[in-house]
N, CA, C and O atoms as a MOPAC input file, in Angstrom:
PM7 MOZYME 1SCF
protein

 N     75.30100 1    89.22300 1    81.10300 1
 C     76.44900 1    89.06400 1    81.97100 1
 C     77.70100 1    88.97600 1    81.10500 1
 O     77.57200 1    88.14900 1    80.20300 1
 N     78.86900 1    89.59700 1    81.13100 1
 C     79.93500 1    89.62900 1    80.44600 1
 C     80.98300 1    88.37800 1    81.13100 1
 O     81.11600 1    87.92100 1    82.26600 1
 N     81.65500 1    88.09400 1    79.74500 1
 C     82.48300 1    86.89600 1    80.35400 1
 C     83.07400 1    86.68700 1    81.35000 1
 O     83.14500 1    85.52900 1    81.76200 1
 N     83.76100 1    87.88000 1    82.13700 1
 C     84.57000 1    88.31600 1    83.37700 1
 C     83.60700 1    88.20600 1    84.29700 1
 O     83.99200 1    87.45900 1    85.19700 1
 N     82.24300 1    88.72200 1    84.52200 1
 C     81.32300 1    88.17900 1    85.55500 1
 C     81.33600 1    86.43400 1    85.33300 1
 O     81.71500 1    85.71500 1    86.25700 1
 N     80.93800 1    85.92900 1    84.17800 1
 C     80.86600 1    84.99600 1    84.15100 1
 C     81.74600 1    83.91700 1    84.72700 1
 O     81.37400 1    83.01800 1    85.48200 1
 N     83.12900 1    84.15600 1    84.20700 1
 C     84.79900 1    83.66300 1    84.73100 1
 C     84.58800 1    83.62200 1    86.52900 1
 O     84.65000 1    82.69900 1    87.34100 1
 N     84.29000 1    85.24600 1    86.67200 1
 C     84.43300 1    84.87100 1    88.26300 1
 C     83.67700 1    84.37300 1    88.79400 1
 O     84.08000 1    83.92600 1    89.86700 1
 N     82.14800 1    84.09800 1    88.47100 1
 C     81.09700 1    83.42000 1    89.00800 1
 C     81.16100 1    82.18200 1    89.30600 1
 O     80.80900 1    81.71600 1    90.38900 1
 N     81.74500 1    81.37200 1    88.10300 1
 C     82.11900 1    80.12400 1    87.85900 1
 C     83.71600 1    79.64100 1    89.11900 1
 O     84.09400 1    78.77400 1    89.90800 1
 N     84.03500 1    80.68700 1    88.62500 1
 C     85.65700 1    80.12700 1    89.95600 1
 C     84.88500 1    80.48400 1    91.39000 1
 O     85.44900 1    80.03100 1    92.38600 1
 N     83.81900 1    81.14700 1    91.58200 1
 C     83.35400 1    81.03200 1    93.37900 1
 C     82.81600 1    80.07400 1    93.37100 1
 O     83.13300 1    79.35900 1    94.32200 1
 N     81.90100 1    79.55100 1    92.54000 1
 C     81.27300 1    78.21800 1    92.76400 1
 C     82.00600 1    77.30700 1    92.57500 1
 O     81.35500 1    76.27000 1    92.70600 1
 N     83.19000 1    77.07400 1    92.29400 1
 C     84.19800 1    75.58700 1    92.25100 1
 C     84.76400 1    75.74700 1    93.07900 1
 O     84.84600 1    74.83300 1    93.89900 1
 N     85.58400 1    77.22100 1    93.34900 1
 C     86.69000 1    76.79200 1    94.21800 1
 C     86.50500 1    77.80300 1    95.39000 1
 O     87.60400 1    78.21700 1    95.75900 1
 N     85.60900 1    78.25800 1    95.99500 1
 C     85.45500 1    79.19200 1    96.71500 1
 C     86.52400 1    80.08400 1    97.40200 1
 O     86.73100 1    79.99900 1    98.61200 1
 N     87.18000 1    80.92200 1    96.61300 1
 C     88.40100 1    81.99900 1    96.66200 1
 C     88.30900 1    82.59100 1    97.62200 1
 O     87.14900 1    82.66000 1    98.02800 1
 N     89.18800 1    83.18500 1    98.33500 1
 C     88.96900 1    84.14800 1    99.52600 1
 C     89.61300 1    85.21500 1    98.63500 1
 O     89.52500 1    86.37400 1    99.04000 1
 N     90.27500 1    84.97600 1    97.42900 1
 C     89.84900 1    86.58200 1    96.77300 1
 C     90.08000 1    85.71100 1    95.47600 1
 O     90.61700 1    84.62100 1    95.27500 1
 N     89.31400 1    86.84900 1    94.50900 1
 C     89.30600 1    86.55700 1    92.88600 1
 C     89.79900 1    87.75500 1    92.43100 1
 O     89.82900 1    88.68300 1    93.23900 1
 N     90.04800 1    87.86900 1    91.72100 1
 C     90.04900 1    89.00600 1    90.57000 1
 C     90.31600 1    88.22200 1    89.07500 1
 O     91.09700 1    87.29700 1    88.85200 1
 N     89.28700 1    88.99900 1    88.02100 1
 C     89.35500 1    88.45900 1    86.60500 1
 C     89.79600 1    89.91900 1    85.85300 1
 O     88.96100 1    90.78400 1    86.11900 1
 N     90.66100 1    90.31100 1    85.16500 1
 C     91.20000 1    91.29000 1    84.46300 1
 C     91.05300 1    90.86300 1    82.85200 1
 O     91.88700 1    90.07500 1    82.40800 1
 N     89.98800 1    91.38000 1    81.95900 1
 C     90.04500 1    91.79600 1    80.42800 1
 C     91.22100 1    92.49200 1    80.09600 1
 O     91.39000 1    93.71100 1    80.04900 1
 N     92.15100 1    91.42500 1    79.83300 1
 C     93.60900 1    91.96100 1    78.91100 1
 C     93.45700 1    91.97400 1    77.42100 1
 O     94.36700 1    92.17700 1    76.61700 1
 N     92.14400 1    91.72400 1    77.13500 1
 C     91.73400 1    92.07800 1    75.43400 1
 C     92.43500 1    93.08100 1    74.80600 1
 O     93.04600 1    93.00900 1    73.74000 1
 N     92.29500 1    94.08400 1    75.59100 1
 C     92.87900 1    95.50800 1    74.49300 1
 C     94.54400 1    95.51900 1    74.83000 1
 O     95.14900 1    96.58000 1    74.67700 1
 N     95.15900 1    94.48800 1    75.22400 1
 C     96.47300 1    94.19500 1    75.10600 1
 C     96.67400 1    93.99000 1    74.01900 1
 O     97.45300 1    94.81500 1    73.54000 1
 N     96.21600 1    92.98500 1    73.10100 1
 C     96.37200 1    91.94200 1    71.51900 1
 C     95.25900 1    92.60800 1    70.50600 1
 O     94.33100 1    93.41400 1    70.58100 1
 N     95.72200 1    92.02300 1    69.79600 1
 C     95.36900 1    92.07200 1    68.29300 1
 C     94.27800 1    91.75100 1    67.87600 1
 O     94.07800 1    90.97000 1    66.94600 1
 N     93.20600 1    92.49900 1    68.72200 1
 C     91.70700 1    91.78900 1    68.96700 1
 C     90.57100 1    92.72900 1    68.24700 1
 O     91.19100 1    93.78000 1    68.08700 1
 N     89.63800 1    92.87300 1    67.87700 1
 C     88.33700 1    94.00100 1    67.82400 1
 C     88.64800 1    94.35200 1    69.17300 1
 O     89.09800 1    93.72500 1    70.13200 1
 N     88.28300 1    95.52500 1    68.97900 1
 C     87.97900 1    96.97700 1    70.73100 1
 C     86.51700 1    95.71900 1    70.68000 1
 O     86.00600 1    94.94000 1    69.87600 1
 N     86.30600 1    96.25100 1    72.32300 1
 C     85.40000 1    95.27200 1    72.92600 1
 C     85.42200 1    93.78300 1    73.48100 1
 O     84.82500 1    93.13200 1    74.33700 1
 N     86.50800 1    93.57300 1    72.46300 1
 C     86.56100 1    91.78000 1    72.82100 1
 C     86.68400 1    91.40200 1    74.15500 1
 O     86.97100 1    92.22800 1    75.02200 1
 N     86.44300 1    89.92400 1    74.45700 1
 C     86.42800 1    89.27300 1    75.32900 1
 C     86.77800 1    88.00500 1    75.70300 1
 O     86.16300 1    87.31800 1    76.51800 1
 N     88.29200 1    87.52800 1    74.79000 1
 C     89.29400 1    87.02300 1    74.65600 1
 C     90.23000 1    86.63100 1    75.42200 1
 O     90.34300 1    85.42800 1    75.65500 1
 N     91.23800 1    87.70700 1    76.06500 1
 C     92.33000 1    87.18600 1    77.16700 1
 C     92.14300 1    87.81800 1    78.36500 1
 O     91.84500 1    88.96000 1    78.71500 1
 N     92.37300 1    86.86900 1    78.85900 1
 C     91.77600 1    86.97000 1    80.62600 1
 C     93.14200 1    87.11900 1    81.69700 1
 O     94.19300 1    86.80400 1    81.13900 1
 N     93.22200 1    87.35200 1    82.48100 1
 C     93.96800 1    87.11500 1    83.78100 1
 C     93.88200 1    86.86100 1    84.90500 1
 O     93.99500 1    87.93500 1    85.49600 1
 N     93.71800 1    85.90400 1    85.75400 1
 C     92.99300 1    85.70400 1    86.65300 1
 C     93.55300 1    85.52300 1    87.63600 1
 O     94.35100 1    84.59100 1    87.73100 1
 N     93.18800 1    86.71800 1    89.08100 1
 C     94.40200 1    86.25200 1    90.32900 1
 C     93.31400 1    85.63100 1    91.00700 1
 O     92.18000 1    86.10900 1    91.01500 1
 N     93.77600 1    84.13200 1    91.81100 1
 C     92.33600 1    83.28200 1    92.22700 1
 C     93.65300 1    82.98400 1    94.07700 1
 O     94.83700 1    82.64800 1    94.12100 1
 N     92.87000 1    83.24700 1    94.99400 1
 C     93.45600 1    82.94700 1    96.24000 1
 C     92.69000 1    81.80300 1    96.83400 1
 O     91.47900 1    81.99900 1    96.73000 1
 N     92.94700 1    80.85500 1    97.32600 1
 C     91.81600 1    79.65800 1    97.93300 1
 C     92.74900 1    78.57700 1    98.09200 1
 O     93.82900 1    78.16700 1    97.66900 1
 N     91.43200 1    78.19200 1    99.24800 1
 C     92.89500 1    77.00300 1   100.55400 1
 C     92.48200 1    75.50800 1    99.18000 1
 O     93.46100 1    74.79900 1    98.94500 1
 N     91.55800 1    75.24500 1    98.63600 1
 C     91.71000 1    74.78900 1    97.47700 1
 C     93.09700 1    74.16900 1    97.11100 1
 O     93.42600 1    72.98300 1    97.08900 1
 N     93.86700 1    75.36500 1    96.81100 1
 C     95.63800 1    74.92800 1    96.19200 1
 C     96.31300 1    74.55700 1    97.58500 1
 O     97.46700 1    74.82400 1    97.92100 1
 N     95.72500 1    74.14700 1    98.03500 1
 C     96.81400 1    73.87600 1    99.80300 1
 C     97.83500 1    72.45400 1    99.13500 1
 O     97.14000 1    72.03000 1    98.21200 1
 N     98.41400 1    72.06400 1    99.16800 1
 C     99.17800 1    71.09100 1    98.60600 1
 C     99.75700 1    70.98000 1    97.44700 1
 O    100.90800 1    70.57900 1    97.27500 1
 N     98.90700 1    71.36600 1    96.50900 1
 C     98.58800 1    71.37200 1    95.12300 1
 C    100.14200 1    72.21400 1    94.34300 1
 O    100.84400 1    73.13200 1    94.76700 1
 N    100.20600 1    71.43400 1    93.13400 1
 C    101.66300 1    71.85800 1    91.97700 1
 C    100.82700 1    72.82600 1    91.65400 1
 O     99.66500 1    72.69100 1    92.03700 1
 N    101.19200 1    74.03400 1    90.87800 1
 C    100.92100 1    74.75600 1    90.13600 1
 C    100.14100 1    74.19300 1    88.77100 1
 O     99.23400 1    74.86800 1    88.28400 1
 N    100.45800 1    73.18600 1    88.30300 1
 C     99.99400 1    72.40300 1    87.10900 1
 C     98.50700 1    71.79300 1    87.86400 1
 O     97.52100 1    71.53500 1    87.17500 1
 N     98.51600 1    71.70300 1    88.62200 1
 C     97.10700 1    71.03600 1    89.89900 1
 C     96.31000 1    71.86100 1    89.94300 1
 O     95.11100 1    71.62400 1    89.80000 1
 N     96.81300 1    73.06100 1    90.15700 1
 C     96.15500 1    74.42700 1    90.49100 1
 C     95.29400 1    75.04900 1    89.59500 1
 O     94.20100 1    75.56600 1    89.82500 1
 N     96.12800 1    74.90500 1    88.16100 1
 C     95.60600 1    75.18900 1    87.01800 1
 C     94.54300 1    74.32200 1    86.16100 1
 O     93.61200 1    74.78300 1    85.50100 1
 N     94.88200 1    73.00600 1    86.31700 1
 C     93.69600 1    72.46100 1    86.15900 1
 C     92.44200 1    72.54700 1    86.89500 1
 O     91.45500 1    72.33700 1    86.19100 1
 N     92.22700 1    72.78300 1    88.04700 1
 C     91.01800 1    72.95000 1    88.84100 1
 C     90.78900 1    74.54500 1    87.89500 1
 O     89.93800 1    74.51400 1    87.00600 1
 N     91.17300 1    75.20500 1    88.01200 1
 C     90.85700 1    76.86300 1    87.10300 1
 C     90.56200 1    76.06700 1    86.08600 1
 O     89.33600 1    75.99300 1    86.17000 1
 N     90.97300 1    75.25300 1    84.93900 1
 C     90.56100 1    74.68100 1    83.56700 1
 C     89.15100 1    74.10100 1    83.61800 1
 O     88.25300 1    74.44000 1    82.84700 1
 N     89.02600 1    73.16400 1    84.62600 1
 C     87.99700 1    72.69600 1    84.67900 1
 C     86.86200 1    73.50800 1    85.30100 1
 O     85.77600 1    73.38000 1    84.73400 1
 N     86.91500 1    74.42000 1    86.49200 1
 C     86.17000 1    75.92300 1    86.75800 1
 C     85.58300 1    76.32500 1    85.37000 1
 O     84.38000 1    76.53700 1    85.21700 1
 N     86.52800 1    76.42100 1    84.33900 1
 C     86.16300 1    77.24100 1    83.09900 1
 C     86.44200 1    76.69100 1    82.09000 1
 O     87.14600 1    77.00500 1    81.13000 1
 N     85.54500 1    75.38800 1    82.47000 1
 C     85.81300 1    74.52700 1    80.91700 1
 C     84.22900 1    75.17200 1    79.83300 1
 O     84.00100 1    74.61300 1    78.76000 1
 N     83.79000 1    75.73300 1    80.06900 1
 C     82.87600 1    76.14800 1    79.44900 1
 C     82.65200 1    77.19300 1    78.98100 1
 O     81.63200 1    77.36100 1    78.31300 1
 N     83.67600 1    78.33200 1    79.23400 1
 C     84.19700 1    79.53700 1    78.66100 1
 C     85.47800 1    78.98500 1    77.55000 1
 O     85.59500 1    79.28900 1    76.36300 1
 N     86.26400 1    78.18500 1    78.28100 1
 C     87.57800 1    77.75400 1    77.40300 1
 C     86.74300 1    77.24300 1    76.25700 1
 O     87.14500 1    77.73600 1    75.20300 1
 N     85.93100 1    76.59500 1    76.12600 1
 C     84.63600 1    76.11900 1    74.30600 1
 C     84.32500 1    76.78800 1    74.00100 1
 O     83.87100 1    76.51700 1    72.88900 1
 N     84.17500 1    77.88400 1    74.26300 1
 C     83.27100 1    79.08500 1    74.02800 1
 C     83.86700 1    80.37500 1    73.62900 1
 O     83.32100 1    81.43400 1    73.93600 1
 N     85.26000 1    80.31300 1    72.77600 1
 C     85.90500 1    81.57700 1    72.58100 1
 C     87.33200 1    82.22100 1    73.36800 1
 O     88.39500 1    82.63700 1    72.90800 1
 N     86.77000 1    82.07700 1    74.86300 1
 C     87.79200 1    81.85900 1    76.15200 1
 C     89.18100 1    81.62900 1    75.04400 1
 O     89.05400 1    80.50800 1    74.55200 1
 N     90.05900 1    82.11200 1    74.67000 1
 C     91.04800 1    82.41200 1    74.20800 1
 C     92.59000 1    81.95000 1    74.58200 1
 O     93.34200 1    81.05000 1    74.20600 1
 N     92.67300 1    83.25400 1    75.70000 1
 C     94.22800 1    83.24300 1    76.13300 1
 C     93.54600 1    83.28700 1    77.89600 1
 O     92.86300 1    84.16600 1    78.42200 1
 N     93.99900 1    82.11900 1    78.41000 1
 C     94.10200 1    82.98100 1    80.22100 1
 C     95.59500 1    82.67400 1    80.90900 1
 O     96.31200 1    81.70100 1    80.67700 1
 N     95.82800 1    83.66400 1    81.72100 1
 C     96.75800 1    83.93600 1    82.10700 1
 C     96.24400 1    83.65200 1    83.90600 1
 O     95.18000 1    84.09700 1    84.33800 1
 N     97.30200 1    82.78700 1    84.82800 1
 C     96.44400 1    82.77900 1    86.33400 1
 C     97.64900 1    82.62000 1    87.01000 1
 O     98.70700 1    82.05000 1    86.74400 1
 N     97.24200 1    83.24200 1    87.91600 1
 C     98.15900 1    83.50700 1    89.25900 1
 C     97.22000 1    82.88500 1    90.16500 1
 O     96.06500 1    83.29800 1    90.26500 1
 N     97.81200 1    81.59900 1    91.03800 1
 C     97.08500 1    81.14200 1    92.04600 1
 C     98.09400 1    80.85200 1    92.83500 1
 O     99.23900 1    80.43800 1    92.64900 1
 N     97.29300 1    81.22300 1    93.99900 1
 C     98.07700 1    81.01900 1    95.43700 1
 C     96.92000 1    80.74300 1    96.63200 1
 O     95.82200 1    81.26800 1    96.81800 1
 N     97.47300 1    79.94200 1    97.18700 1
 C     97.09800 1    79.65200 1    98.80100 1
 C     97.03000 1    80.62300 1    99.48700 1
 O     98.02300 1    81.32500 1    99.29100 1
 N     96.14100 1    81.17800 1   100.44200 1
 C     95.62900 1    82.06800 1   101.80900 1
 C     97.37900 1    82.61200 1   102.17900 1
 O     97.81600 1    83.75400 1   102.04500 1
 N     98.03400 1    81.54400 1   102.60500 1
 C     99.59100 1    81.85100 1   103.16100 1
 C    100.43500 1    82.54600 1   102.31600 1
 O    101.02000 1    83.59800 1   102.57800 1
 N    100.47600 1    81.83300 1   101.16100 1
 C    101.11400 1    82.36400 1   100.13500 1
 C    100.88700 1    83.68700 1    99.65600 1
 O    101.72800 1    84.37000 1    99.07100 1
 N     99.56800 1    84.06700 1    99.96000 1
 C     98.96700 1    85.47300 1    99.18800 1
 C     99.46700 1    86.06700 1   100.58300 1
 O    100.18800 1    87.00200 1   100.23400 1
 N     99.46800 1    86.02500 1   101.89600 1
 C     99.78900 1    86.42100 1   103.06000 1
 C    101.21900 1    87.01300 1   103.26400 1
 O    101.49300 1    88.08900 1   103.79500 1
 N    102.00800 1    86.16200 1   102.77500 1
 C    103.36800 1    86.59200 1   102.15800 1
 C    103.91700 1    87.27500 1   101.27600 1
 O    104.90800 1    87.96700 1   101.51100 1
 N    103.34300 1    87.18400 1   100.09300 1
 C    103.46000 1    87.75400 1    98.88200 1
 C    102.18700 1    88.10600 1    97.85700 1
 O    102.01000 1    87.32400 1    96.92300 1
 N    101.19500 1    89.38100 1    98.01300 1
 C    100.06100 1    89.71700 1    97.37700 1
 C    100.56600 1    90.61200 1    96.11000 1
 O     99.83100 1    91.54300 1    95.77900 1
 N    101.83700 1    90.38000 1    95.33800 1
 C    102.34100 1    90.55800 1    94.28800 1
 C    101.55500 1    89.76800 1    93.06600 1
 O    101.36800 1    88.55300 1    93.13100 1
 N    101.08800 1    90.61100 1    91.88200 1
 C    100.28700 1    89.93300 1    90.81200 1
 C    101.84600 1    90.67000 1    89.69800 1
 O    102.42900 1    91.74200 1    89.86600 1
 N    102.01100 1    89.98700 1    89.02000 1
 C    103.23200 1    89.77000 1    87.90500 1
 C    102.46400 1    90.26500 1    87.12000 1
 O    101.32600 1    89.85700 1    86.88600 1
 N    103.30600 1    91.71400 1    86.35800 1
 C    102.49100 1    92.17900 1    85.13400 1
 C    102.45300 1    91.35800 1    83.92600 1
 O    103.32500 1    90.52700 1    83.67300 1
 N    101.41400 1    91.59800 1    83.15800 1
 C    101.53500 1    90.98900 1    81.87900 1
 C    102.22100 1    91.31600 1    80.88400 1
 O    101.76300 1    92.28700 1    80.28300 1
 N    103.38000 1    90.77300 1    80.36700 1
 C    103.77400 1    91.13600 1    79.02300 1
 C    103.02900 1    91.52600 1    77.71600 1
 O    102.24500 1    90.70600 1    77.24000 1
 N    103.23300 1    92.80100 1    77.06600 1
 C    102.96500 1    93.62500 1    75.74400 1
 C    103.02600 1    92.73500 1    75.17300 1
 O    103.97200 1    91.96100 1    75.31400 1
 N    101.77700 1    92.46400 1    74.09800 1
 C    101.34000 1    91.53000 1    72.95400 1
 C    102.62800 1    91.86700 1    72.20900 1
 O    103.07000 1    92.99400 1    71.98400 1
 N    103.23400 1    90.50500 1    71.81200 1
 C    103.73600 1    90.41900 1    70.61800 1
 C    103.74900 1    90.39900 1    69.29600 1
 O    104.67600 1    90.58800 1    68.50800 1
 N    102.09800 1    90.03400 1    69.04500 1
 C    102.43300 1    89.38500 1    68.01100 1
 C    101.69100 1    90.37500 1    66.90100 1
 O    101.76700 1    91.58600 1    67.10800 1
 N    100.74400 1    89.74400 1    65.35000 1
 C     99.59000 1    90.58200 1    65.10800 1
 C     98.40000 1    90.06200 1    65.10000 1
 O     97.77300 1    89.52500 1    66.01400 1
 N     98.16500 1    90.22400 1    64.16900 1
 C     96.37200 1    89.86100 1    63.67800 1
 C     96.67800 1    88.79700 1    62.28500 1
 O     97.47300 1    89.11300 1    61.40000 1
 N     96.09000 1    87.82400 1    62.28300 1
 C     95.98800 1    86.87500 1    61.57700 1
 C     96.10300 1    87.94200 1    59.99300 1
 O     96.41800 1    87.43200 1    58.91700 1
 N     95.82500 1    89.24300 1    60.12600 1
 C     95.51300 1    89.57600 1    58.47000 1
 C     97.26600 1    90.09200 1    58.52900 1
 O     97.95100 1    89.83800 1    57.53800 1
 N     97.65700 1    90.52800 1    59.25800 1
 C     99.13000 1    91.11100 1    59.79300 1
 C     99.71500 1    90.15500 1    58.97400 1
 O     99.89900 1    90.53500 1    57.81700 1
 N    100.14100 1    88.75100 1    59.30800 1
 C    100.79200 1    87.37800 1    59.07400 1
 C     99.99000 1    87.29300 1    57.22200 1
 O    100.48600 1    86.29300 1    56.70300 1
 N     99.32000 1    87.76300 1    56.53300 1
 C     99.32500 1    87.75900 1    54.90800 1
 C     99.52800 1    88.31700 1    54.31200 1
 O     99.29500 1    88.16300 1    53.11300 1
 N    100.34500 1    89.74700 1    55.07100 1
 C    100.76600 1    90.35600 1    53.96400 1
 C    102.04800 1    90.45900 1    53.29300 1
 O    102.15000 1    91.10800 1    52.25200 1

């Protein structure tokens, strides 16, 4: 099972989404081809009904506290409430890696 099955498996069983999507933004950065590093995750669920954004994100942290030990890298999450996604089903592109590769930064 690849981490992205894994990611989303883990966010239906915590927070039961009425939609997920997990996006491999690996080959954005400064990674080996293949990797399985930076994530993006659009997560919809009545879950965030009240909830700060900082609230929101911790329930996703704790969803994937066991990928985040495990390599889990960079994630990037867009969460919204049923209403909110009802209003606005806009996902914000990701910004072009900046930076390099750890061997980049010695020379």
């Amino acid at each position: 099972m690849s981490r992205a099955e894994r990611i989303e498996r883990d966010l239906r069983v915590a927070l039961q989404p009425e939609v997920v999507e997990v996006l491999n933004e690996s080959g954005m950065h400064a990674v080996p081809k293949g990797s399985e590093t930076h994530f993006k995750v659009l997560i919809v669920a009545p879950a965030f009904d009240g909830l700060s954004r900082v609230e929101r994100h911790q329930l996703v942290y704790r969803a994937l506290s066991g990928e985040l030990a495990s390599g889990l890298h960079a994630l990037s999450i867009v969460s919204k409430t049923p209403a909110e996604w009802a209003r606005d089903s806009a996902i914000p592109a990701s910004p072009k890696c900046e930076g390099g590769s750890k061997a980049d930064s010695k020379r």
